[in-house]
C-alpha positions, 0 to 999 in steps of 0.5 A: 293734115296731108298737106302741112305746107298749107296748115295755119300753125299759130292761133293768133292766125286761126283767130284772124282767119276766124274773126276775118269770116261772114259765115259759120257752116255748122254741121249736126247730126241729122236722125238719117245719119246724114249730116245737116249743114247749116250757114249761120251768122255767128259771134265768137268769144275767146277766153282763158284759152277757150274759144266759143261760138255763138248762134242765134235762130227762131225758138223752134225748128229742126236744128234746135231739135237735132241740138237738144237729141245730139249736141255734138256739132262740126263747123267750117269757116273760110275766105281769102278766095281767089281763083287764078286762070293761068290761059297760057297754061291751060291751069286753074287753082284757086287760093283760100284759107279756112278753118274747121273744128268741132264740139258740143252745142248748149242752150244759154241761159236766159240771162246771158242771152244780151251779151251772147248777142251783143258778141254776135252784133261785134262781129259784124259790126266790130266796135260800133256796139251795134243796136238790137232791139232787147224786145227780140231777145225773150223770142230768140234762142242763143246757142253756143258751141264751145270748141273742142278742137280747131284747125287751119288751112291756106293756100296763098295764091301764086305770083302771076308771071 
């Protein structure tokens, strides 16, 4: 990291950056050798020091493909954003924090399935045990992506003067 002023050194702050983000951007290795980047709804479980990621989507479709030919996956998350306009200065900056890591995507298995949901549901609903309909379940396909390496940034934003 070039500027390591800004890296998010301890975990504890990674997961609240994490657990504080609407969106996951996850990004898949498309045939054309360009990245696909998706933004997704997601969960996250951390256990014995392993952090997983959990998506959901329709049974079919392109990322389900480009999951199953290359399960390699990147993602990004972020918030915290403030741009500050300093007129006086003629000077813009913007303050933020965010997070990015990579790994590899699998299939969970059927029976998994609720659980991986509920921990989605918790994200954005945390400790409400939010509904969903169980009859969705057997029509959606759960992924996950169990993390390989993560890393965090912020810039906090500047006193105003």
């Amino acid at each position: 990291m070039r500027r390591q002023d800004r890296e998010i050194k301890e975990w504890a702050d990674i997961i609240a950056v994490m657990k504080r983000a609407q969106v996951c951007r996850l990004a898949l290795n498309d045939e054309d050798g360009f990245p696909y980047i998706l933004p997704l709804n997601f969960g996250m479980e951390e256990r014995a020091g392993k952090l997983r990621l959990f998506f959901h989507s329709a049974l079919e479709g392109r990322k389900l493909t480009l999951m199953a030919r290359d399960n390699r996956a990147s993602f990004e998350m972020d918030g915290k954003h403030q741009l500050q306009y300093f007129a006086e200065k003629g000077y813009c900056t913007y303050a933020y924090e965010s997070v990015i890591g990579k790994g590899r995507l699998f299939m969970v298995p059927d029976e998994e399935k609720q659980a991986a949901l509920e921990c989605l549901m918790d994200h954005y609903h945390p400790g409400e045990h939010a509904y969903f309909n169980p009859a969705a379940i057997p029509r959606t396909a759960v992924y996950c992506l169990e993390v390989e390496t993560v890393s965090g940034k912020r810039k906090l934003p500047k006193p105003d003067k």
